[in-house]
PAGU-793677 format. One record per residue (C-alpha): y, z, x; residue in one letter. Coordinates in steps of 0.001 Angstrom, whole numbers, padded with zeros to 6 digits, always signed. Example, Ala and Ser with C-alpha at 12.3 -4.5 7.8 and 13.67 -1.06 7.14 Angstrom:
-004500+007800+012300a;-001060+007140+013670s;
% end
This chain:
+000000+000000+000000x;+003668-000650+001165x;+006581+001268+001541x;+007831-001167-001064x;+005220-000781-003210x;+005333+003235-003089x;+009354+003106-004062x;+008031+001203-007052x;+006257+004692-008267x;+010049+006757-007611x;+012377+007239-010324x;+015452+005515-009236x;+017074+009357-009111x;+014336+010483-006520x;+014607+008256-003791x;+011618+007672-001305x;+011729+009134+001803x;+009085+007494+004356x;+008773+010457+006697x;+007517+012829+004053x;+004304+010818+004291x;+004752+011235+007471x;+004509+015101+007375x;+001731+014534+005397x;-000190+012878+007555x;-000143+015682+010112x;-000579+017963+007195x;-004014+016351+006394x;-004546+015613+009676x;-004683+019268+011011x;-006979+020581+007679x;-009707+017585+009147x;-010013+018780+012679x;-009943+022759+011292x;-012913+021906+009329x;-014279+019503+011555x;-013843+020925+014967x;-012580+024897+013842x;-012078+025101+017814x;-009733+022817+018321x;-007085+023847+015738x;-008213+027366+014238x;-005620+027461+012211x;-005650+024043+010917x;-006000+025539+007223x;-002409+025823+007215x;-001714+021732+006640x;-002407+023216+003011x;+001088+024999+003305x;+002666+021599+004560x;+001535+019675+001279x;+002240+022904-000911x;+006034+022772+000512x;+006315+019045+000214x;+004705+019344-003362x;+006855+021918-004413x;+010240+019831-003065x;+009581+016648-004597x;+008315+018137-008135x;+010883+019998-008090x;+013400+017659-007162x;+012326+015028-010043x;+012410+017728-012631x;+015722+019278-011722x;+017197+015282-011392x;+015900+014803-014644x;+017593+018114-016428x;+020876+016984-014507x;+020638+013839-015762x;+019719+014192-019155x;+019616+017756-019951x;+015833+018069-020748x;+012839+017192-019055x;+009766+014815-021115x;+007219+017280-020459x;+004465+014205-021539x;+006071+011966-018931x;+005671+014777-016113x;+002121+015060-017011x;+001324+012009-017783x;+002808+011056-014469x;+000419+014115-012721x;-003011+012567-014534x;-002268+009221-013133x;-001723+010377-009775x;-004446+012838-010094x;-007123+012848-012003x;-009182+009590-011680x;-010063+010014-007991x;-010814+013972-008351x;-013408+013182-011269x;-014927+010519-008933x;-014972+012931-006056x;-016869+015664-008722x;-019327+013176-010026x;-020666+011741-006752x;-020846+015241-005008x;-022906+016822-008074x;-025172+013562-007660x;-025828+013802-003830x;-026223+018006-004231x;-028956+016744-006939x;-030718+014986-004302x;-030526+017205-001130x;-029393+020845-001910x;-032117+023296-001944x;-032134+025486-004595x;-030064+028570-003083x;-027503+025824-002182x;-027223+024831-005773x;-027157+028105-007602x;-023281+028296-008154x;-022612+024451-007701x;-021912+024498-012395x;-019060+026963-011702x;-017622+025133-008896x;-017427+022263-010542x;-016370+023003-014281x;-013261+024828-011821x;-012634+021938-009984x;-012745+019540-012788x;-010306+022326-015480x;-008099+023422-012134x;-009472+026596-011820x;-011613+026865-008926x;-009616+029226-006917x;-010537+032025-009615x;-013988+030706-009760x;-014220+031671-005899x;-012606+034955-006079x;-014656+036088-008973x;-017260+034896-008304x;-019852+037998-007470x;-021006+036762-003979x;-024449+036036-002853x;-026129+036418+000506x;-028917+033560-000101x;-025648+031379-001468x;-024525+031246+002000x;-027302+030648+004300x;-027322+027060+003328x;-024748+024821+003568x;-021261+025775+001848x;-020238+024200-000933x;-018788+020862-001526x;-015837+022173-003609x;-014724+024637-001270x;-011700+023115-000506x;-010625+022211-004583x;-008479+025571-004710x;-005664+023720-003586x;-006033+021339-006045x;-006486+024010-008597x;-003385+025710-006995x;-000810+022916-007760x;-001949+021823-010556x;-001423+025864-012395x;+001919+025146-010047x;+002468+021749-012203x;+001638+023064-015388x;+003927+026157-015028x;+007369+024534-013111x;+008527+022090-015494x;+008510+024914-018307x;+010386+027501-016118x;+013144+024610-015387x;+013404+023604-018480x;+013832+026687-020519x;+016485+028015-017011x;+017937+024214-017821x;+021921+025509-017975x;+021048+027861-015059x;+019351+025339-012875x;+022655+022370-013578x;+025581+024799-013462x;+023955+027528-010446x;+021436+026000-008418x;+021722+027970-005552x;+021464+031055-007742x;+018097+028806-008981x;+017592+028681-005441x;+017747+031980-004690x;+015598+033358-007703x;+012817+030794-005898x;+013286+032140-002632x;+012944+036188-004216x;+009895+034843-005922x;+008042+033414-002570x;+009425+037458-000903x;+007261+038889-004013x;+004231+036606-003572x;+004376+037380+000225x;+004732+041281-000074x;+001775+041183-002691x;-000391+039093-000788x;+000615+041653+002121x;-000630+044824-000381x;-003443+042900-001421x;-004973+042302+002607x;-006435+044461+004841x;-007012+043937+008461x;-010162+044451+008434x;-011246+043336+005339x;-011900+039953+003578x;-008367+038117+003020x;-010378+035559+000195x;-008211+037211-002777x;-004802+037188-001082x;-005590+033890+000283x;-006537+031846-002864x;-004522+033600-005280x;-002041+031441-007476x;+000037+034236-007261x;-000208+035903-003764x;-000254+032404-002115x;+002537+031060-004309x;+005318+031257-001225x;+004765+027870+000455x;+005437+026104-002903x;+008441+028405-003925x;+009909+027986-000677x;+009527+024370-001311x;+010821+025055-005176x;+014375+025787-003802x;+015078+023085-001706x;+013914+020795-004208x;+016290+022795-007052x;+019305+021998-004635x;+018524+018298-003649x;+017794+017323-007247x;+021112+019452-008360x;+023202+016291-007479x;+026763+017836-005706x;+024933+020632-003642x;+022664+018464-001999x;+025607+015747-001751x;+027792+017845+000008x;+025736+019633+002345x;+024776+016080+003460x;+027939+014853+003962x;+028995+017696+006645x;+025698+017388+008145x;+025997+013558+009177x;+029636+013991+009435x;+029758+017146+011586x;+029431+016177+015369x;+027843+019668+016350x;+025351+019947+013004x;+024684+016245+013730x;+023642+017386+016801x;+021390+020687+016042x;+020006+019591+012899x;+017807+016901+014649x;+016883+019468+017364x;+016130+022321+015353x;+013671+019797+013015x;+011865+019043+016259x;+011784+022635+017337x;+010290+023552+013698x;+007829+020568+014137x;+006764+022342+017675x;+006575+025739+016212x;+004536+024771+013278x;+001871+022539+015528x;+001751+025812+018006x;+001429+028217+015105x;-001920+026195+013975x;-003525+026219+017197x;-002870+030196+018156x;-003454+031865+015364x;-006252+031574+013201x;-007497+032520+009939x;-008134+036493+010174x;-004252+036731+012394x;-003238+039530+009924x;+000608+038650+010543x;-000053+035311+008282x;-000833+037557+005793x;+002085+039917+006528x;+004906+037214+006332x;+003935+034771+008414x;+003094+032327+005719x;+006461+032862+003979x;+007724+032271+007798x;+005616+029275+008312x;+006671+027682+004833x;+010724+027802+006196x;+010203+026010+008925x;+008355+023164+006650x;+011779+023512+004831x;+013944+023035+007761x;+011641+020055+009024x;+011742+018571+004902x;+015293+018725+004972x;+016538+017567+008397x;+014439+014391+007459x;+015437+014047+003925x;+019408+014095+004901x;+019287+012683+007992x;+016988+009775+007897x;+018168+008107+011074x;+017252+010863+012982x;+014527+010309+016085x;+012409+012369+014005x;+012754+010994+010964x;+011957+008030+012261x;+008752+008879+014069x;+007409+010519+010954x;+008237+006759+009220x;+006182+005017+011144x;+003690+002807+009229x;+000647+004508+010925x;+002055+008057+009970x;+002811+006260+006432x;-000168+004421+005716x;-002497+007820+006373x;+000487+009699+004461x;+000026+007761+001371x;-003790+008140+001661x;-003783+011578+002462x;-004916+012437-001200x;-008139+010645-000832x;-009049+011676+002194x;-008206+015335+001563x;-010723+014837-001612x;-013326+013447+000481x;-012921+015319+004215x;-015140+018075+002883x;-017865+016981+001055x;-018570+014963+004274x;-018452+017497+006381x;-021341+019390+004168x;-023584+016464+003404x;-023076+015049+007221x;-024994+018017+009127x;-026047+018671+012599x;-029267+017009+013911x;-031011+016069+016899x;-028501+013271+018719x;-025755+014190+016238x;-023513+016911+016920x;-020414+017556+019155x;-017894+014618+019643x;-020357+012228+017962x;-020582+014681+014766x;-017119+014532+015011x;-016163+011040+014897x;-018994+009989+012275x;-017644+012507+010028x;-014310+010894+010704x;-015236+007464+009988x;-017215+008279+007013x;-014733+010248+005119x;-011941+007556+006259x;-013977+004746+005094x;-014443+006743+001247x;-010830+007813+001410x;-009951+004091+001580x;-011731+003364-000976x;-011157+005633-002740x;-007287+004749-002832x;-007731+001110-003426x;-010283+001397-006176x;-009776+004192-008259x;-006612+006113-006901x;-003992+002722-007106x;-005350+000868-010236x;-004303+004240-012578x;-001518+004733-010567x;+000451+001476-010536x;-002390-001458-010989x;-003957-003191-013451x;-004822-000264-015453x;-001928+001525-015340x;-000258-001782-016630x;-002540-002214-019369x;-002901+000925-020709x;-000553+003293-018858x;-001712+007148-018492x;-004196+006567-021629x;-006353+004589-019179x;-006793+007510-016345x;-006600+010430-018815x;-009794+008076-020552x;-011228+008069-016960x;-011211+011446-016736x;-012743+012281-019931x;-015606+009709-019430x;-016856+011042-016281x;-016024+014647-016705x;-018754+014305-019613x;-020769+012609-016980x;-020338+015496-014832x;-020908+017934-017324x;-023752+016592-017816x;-025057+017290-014578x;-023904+020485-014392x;-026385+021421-017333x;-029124+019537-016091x;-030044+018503-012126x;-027129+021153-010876x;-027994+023900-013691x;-027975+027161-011645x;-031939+027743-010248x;-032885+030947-009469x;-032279+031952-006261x;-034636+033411-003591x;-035650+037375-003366x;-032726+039372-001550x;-035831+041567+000060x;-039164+041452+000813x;-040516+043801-001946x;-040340+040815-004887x;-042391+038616-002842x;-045652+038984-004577x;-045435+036068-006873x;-045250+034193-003772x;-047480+035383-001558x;-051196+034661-001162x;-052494+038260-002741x;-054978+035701-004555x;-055847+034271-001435x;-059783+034489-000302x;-059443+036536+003129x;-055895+035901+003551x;-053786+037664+006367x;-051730+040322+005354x;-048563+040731+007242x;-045623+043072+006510x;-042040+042215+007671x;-039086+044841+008501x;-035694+044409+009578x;-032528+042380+008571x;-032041+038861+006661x;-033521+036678+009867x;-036607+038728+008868x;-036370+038301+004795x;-035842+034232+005356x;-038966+034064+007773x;-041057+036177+005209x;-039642+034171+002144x;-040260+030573+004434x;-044200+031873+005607x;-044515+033139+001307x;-043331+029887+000398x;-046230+028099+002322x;-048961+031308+001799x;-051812+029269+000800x;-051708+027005+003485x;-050943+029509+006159x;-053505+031624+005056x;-051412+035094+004505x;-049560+037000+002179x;-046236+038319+003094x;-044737+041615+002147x;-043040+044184+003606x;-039042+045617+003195x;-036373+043436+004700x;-032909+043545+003119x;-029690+041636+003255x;-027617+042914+005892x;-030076+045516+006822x;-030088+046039+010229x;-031467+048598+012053x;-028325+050301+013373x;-026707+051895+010447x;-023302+052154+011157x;-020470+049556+010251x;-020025+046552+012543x;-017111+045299+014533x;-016656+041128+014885x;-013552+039358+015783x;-011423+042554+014849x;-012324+042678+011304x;-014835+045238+010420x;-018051+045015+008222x;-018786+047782+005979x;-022331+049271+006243x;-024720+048072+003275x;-025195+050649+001261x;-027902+049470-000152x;-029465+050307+003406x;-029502+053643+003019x;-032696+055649+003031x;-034642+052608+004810x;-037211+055313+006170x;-038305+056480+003690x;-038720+052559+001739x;-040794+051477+005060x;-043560+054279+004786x;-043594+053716+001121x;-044153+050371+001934x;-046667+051152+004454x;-048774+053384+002372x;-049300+050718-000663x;-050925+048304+002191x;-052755+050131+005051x;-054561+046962+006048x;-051382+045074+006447x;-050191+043768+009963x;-046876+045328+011227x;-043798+042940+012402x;-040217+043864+013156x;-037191+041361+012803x;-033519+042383+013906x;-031361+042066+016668x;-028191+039851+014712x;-026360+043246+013197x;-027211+045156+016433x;-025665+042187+018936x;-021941+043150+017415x;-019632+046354+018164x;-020179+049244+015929x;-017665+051204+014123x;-019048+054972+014175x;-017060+058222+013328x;-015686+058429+016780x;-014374+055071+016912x;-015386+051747+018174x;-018475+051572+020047x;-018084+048224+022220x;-020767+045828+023855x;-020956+046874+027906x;-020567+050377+027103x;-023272+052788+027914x;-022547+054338+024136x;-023337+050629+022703x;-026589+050364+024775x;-028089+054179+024091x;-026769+053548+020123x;-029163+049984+019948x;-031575+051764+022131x;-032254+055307+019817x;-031957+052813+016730x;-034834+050872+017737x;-036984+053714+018902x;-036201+054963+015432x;-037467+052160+013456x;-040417+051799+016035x;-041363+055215+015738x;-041488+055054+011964x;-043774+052174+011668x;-046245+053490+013922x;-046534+056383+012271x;-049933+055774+010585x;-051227+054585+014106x;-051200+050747+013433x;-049565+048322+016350x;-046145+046924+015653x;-045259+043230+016571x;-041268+043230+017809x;-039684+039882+017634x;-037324+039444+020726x;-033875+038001+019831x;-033306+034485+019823x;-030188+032484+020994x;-028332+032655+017849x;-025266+030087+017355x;-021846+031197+016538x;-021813+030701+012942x;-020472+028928+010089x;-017362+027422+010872x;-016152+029661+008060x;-017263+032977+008922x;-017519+032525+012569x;-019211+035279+014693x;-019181+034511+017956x;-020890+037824+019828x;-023823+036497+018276x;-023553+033539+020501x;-022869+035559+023228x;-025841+035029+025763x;-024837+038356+027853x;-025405+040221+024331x;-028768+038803+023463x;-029571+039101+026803x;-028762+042934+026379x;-030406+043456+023100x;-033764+041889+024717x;-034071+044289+027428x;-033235+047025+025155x;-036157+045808+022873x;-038682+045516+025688x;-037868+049288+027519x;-037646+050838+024210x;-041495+048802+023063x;-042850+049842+027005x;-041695+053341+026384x;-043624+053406+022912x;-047876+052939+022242x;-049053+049961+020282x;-046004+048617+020487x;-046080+044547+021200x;-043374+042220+022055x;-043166+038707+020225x;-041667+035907+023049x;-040730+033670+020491x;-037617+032689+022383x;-040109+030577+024559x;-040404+028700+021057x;-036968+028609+019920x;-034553+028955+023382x;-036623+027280+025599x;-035023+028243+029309x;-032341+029870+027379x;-030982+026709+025445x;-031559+026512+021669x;-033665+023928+020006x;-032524+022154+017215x;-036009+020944+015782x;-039366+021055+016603x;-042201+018381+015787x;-039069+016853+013816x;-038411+020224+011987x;-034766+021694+011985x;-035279+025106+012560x;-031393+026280+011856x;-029841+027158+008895x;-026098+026197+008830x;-025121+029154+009458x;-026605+029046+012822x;-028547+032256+012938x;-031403+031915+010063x;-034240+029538+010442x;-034663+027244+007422x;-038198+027660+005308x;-039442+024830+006898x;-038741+026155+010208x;-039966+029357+009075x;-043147+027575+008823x;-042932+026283+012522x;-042116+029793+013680x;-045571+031062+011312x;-047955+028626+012770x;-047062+029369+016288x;-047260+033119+015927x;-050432+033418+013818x;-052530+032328+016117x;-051619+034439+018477x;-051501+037764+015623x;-055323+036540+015189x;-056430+036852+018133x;-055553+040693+018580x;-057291+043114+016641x;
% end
């Protein structure tokens, strides 16, 4: 699409400005690598704040032009002008993503894909997220597709709300608009002192983050800027003295590029637990987008102005939409594999969500918006659009994505799985943490083949240290749900005597622990004796009734979803740690027995990916899949066979 072409879709009131696409395309730009390479930009997330500034100017702008103008504002035209733009290509997005989870999601990765999607499709699915009650088993597969549709659902609430606040402030906003633009600017200082109340610094941010109303500053900010330019003589005047002034010509260019610097530096050193976003920095962040928007909007012929209006910049600008839409769902279907990962992970996802973001625009974004369609039969045609695939996806959401019920959170609700029925089958009990639940619930899935039945008492977030756990500053309450463990293991014991004894932890112990004298931190000899007097603990309960234990060394986990990242797990001095904890804790104790299956998995200290063409990792990087539970089972049995 042209520059030409895009003025076509402006009001004659709110003139195009080419560099806004510009900003845009960084904006977009910076949420792809964050989500693509976290590494490289941590704090990439915060492109969202560049689009929620630039939305709120330019919405703004065209609804206070239009109340200056005419004194009211066509709330069906607004709209109507909102479902062109957006709806057609978001339906699209929703109906191909429920059709590829049908095909490859397993059934924990489905579970909560119905609620995701209704919210994306109705605008809602940043309060689907929040209240949604949280699963462990929801998160060991891939994420979800919609992840990233709270923005969405964030501007549109934003859409839906600002044209009825103008309009009913319509005097207010024509005869004061800086007092407009000051009621704006109190409202983004509210949302930013609530989303401060509402953090913690060691706690999960996912409320404050997503809410419409603690994450409502970036769009205010942009709310008041808009307000003044669309005012008419406010805007007029300020940009007279600004190109007419020698020393404000001067700064204004420099302090755009300086806000352009200082936003690009803020993305790559802070990331997304920095507790001063959530204490003002956001509010912070979303005034320098200001400055930047209005430098470029008055002074067009600036150097900066024109960089961001270059046809590159503009081209990805105008298709920033798409690609935003697309970005993710690509990153969750297009995993890591054998060959695949790194750079090359990097630039297929690229290519593949560039190639569907193009066509994407072409084909369904541009023919509602100002093609054939839109000529024919205006809004009427996307709005039908909408309705005809959002039955489609309801559809779907009933049938092949219908929530499935997910897999046990412990070890104890395994007997409809296991091979109890099973002519001489091997009985093997599991204890420890999650990495021990998903290779008892893998090995129960294939009982009858593998010849056992699996039991035992391994819980979600379980592990053997009981205290809460320290990772990248933020701390991680104890489960307590934990609690009395002891006395659950000898119960379990005592209902299977016969029962083979195995032991599973090591990914709770491998962080810092919070105790009641403070922070006990990997190095220390308080972090080694803590591990160490945990494990004799557990050890020492499970031999109780004289039977030999199995320990599983640690593996080489990786560091984690790229969206809760925790990266002492990849640490190779802990693991290295942990293991020789294990092993002089198991020499010191009788009929105790290590399990090497890091000769399996971390062959000379590197992690396999797959073996005999089985992935073994979750996406999460520390849990095995089911299948390469399996693997994992038929290279240990033989080896728990052979001792008596």
């Amino acid at each position: 699409m042209t520059v030409t072409e895009q003025r076509v879709l402006q009001s004659r009131e709110d003139t195009y400005v080419g560099g806004l696409d510009g900003l845009r395309a960084i904006a977009v730009a910076a949420v792809v690598v964050f989500h693509f390479a976290p590494t490289v930009l941590p704090a990439g997330f915060l492109g969202v704040d560049v689009f929620f500034v630039v939305s709120g100017f330019l919405i703004s702008r065209l609804v206070t032009s239009e109340i200056e103008r005419s004194g009211a504002v066509s709330l069906r035209t607004f709209w109507a002008r909102r479902a062109r733009r957006l709806l057609p290509a978001l339906v699209t997005v929703t109906v191909v993503v429920l059709c590829a989870a049908a095909i490859s999601f397993s059934k924990s990765e489905i579970h909560d894909l119905r609620a995701q999607a209704l919210g994306t499709l109705f605008y809602c699915a940043n309060w689907v997220i929040i209240f949604a009650k949280g699963n462990y088993f929801s998160t060991l597969g891939r994420p979800s597709p919609f992840l990233h549709m709270w923005t969405l659902a964030v501007e549109e609430q934003f859409y839906l709300v600002l044209p009825l606040a103008l309009f009913a402030a319509r005097r207010v906003v024509v005869r004061h608009p800086f007092r407009t633009a000051t009621i704006a600017l109190v409202g983004a200082i509210a949302s930013t002192v609530w989303m401060g109340v509402l953090v913690s610094p060691t706690g999960d941010p996912t409320r404050a983050y997503l809410g419409s109303d603690s994450h409502a500053m970036s769009l205010l900010v942009g709310v008041a800027l808009g307000v003044l330019a669309g005012a008419g003589r406010p805007w007029t005047s300020i940009t007279g003295w600004m190109r007419s002034n020698a020393a404000a010509a001067r700064a204004a260019p420099l302090l755009a590029a300086g806000s352009l610097v200082a936003i690009v530096v803020t993305m790559r050193v802070t990331r997304d637990r920095t507790i001063a976003l959530y204490r003002g920095g956001f509010l912070v962040f979303a005034l320098l987008c200001a400055v930047l928007i209005a430098v470029v909007v008055t002074m067009p012929a600036a150097p900066l102005a024109r960089l961001l209006r270059t046809p590159a910049l503009v081209a990805i600008g105008l298709r920033s939409y798409s690609l935003y839409l697309w970005h993710w769902p690509v990153r969750v279907f297009v995993t890591p594999r054998p060959g695949l990962d790194g750079v090359a992970l990097f630039v297929v996802r690229l290519a593949i969500s560039i190639v569907l973001a193009e066509l994407s625009f072409r084909f369904v974004e541009q023919p509602f918006r100002v093609g054939a369609v839109a000529r024919r039969s205006g809004s009427r045609g996307a709005v039908g659009y909408f309705a005809a695939l959002t039955v489609v996806a309801v559809v779907l959401v009933t049938t092949v994505a219908a929530p499935k019920p997910l897999p046990p959170s412990d070890l104890t609700k395994l007997k409809s799985l296991s091979g109890n029925n099973i002519p001489k089958a091997l009985r093997v009990d599991l204890f420890g943490d999650s990495t021990a639940l998903v290779f008892g619930y893998g090995g129960a899935l294939r009982a009858r083949e593998l010849g056992i039945s699996v039991g035992g008492d391994a819980q979600l977030g379980c592990g053997i240290v009981q205290t809460d756990h320290v990772t990248g500053g933020r701390v991680l309450p104890h489960v307590k749900e934990c609690d009395g463990w002891q006395a659950r293991w000898r119960a379990s014991m005592r209902n299977d005597p016969d029962a083979r004894l195995a032991l599973m932890a090591g990914a709770w112990e491998a962080l810092d622990q919070q105790t009641a004298f403070g922070i006990v931190r990997f190095g220390t000899t308080a972090w080694t004796d803590l591990i160490a007097r945990s494990m004799r603990t557990a050890l020492e309960t499970l031999i109780a009734d004289g039977r030999t234990v199995y320990l599983f060394d640690v593996p080489c986990y990786g560091a984690g979803s790229a969206n809760d990242p925790m990266p002492e797990r990849s640490d190779p001095r802990r693991i290295a740690a942990l293991n020789e904890i294990f092993a002089n804790v198991a020499r010191s104790i009788p009929k105790v027995r290590i399990v090497d299956w890091r000769t399996l998995v971390c062959p000379d200290g590197h992690r396999v990916e797959s073996v005999g063409g089985v992935h073994l990792w979750q996406p999460d990087d520390q849990h095995l899949t089911f299948a390469g539970a399996v693997v994992v089972w038929r290279w240990w049995l033989p080896q728990l066979r052979s001792t008596p």
